[in-house]
DRENDO-1510 file (C-alpha; in Angstrom, 1 decimal, always signed):
<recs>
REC; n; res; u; v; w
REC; 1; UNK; +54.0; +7.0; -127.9 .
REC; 2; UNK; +51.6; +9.6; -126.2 .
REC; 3; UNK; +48.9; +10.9; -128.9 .
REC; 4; UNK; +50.3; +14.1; -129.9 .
REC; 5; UNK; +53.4; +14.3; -128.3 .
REC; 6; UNK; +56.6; +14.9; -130.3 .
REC; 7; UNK; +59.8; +13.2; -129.6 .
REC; 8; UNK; +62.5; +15.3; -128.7 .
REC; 9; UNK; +66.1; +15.1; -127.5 .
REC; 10; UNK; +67.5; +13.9; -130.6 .
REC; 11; UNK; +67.9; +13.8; -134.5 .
REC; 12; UNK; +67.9; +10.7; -136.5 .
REC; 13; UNK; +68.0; +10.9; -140.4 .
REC; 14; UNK; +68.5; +8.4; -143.2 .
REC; 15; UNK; +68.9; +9.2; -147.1 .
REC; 16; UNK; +68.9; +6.3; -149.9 .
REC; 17; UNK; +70.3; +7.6; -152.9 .
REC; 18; UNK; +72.4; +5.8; -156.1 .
REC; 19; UNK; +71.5; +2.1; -154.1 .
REC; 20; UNK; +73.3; +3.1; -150.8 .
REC; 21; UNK; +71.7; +4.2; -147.9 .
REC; 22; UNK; +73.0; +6.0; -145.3 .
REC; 23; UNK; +71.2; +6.4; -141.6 .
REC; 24; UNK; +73.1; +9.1; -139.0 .
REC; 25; UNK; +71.9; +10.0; -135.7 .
REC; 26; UNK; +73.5; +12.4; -132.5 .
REC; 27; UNK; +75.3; +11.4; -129.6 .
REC; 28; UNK; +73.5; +13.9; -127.1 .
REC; 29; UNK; +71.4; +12.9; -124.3 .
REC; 30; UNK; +69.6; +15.3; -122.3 .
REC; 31; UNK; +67.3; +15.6; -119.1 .
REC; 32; UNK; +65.3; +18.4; -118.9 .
REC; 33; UNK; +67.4; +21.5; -119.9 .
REC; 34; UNK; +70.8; +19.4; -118.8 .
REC; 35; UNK; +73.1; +17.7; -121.6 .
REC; 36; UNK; +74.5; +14.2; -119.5 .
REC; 37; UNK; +75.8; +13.0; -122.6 .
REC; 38; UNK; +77.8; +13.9; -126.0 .
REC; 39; UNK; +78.3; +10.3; -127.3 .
REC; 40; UNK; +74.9; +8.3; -127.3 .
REC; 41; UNK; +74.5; +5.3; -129.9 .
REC; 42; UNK; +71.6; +5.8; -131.3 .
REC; 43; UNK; +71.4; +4.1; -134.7 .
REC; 44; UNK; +72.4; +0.4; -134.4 .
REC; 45; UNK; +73.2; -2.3; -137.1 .
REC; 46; UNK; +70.5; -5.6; -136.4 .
REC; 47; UNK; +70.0; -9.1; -138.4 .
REC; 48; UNK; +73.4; -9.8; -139.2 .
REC; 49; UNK; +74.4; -6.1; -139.9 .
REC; 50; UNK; +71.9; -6.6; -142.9 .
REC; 51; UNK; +69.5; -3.9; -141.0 .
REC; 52; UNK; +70.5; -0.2; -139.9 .
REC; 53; UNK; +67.8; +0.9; -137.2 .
REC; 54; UNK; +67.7; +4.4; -134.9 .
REC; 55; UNK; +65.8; +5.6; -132.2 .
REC; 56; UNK; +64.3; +9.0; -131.2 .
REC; 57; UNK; +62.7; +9.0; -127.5 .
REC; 58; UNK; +63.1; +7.2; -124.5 .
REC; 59; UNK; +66.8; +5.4; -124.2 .
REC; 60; UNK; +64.5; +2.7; -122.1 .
REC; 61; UNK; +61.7; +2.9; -124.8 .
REC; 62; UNK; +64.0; +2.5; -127.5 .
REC; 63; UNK; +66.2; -0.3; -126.3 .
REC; 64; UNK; +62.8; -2.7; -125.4 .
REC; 65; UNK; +61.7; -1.6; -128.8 .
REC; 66; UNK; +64.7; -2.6; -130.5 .
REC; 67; UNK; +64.9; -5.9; -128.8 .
REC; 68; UNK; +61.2; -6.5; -129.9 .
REC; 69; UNK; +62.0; -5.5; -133.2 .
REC; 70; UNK; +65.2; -8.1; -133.1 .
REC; 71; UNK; +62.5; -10.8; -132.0 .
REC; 72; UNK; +60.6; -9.9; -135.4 .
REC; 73; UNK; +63.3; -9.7; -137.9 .
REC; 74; UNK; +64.5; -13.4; -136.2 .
REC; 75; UNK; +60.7; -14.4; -136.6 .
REC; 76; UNK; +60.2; -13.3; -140.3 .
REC; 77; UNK; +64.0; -14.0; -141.7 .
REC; 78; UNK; +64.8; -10.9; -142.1 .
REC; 79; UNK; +61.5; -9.9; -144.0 .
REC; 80; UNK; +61.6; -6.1; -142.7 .
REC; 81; UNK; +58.5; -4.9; -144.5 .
REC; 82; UNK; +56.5; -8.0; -142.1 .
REC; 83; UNK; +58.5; -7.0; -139.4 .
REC; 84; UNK; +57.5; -3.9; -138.6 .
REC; 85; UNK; +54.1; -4.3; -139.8 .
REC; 86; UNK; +53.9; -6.8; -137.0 .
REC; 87; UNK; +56.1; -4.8; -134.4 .
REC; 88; UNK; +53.6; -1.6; -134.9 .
REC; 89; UNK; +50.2; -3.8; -134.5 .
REC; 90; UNK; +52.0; -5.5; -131.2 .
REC; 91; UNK; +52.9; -1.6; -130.1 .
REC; 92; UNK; +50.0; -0.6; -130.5 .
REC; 93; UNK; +47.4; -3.2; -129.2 .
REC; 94; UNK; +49.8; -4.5; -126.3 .
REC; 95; UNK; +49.0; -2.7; -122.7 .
REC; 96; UNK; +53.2; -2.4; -121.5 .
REC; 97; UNK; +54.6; -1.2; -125.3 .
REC; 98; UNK; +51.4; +1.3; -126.3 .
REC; 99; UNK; +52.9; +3.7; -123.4 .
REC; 100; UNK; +56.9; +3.7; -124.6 .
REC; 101; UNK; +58.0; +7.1; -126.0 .
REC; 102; UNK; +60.0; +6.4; -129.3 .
REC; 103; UNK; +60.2; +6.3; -133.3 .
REC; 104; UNK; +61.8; +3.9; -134.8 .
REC; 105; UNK; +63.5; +4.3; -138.6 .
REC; 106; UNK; +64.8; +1.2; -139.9 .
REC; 107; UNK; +66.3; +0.7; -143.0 .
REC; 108; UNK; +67.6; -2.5; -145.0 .
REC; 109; UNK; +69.3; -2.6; -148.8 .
REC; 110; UNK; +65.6; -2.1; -150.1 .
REC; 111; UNK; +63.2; -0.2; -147.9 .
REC; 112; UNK; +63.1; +2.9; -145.4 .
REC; 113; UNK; +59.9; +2.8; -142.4 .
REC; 114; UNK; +59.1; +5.1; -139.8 .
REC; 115; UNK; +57.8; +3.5; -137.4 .
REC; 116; UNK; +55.9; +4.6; -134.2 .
REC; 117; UNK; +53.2; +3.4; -131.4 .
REC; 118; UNK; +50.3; +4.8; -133.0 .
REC; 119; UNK; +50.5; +2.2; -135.4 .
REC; 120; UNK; +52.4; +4.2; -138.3 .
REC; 121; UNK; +54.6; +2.4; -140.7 .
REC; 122; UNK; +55.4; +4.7; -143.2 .
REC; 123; UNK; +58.2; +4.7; -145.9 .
REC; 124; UNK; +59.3; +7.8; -147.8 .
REC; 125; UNK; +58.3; +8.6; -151.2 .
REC; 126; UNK; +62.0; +10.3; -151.9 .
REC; 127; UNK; +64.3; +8.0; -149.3 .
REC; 128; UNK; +64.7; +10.3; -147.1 .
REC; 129; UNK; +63.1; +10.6; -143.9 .
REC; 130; UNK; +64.0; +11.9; -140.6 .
REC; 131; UNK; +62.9; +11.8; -137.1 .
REC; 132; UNK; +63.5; +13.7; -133.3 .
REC; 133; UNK; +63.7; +17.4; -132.4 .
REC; 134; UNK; +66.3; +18.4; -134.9 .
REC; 135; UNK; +64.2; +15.9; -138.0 .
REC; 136; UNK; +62.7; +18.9; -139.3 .
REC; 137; UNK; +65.7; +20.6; -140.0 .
REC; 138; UNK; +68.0; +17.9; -141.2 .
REC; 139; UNK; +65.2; +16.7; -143.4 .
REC; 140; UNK; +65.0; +19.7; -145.0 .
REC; 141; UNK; +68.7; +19.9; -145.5 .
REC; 142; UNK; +69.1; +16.7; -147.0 .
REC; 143; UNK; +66.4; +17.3; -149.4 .
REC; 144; UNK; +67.9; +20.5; -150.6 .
REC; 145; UNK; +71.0; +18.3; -150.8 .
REC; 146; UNK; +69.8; +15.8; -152.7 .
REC; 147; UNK; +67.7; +17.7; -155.4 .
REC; 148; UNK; +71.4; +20.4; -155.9 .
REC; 149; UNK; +74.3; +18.3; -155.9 .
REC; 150; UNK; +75.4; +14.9; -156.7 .
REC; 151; UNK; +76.2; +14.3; -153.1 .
REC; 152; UNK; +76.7; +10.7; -151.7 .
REC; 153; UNK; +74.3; +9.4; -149.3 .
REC; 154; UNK; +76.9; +9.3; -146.5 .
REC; 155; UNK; +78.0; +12.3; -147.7 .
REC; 156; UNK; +73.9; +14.1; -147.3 .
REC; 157; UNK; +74.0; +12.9; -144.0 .
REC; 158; UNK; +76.7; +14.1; -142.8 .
REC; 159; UNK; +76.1; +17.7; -144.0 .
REC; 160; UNK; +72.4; +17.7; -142.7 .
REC; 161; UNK; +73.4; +16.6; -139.8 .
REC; 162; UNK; +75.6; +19.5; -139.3 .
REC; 163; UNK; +72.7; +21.9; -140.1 .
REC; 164; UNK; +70.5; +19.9; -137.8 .
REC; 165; UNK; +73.1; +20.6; -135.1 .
REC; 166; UNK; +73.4; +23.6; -135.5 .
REC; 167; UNK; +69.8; +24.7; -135.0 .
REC; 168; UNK; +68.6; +22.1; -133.0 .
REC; 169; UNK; +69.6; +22.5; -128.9 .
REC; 170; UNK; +68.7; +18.6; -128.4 .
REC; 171; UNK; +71.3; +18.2; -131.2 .
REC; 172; UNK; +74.6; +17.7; -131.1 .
REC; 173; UNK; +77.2; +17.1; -134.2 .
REC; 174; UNK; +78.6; +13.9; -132.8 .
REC; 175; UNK; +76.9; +12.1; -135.6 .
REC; 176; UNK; +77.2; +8.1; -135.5 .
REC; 177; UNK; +76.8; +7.3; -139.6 .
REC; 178; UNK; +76.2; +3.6; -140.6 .
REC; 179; UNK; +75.9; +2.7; -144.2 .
REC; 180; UNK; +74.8; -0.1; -146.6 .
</recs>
């Protein structure tokens, strides 16, 4: 990812809470100031649906860095903490991947990580983190959630989400949910 550039076009959130986790992202895909699509994909279940991963950033950025991230999980059985350790030193130090636009979150039955091309692998102190033009907002949203009602973790995501798409004009509420 470009040094201080933020990732736009999107809002991908994920909230653990009461040993589920929940990870929701939009279905909207612009270009410039132009919506071209309502119904993206953008979270994705990886390593024999024991892995829930989404993408903020460059569809083409995204997909190679999913597939590199598949090559890692294979590599390390699974071990998600190793890899995205290793898929964050390989995006940052390799020439092709250090230019590609994305965040990654990824999320298995344990851990949460951010990750990014600057190297980043960070994992939230509450569960919840959230990434994309409309992160802000939804992360806010579920926090409020989370510390005022006894909400499930789907259930958080879904709401903030909502907000998120309500505020957020790179957001839309055709929210893709994946749980484990």
């Amino acid at each position: 990812m470009s040094r201080g550039k933020s990732i736009r076009s999107t809002t991908i959130l994920s909230v653990r809470r009461d040993g589920r986790l929940a990870m929701g992202g939009d279905g909207q895909v612009t270009m410039g100031e132009s919506i071209v699509k309502q119904n993206a994909r953008k979270i994705r279940r990886l390593y024999s649906d024991k892995v829930i991963a989404g993408f903020a950033g460059s569809t083409a950025d995204a997909l190679s860095l999913f597939a590199r991230f598949e090559q890692k999980l294979e590599e390390f059985h699974g071990n998600l903490s190793r890899a995205v350790v290793e898929l964050a030193k390989e995006w940052r130090t390799d020439r092709a991947l250090r230019h590609l636009e994305a965040l990654l979150l990824v999320a298995d039955g344990k851990n949460t990580y951010l990750v990014s091309g600057n190297g980043d692998v960070i994992e939230p102190d509450d569960g919840i983190v959230a990434i994309g033009s409309g992160g802000p907002y939804a992360l806010a949203a579920a926090r409020v959630l989370a510390k005022h009602t006894s909400m499930k973790a789907k259930e958080i995501v879904e709401e903030a989400m909502r907000v998120a798409g309500q505020i957020c004009i790179y957001t839309n509420e055709n929210f893709v949910i994946e749980e484990l």
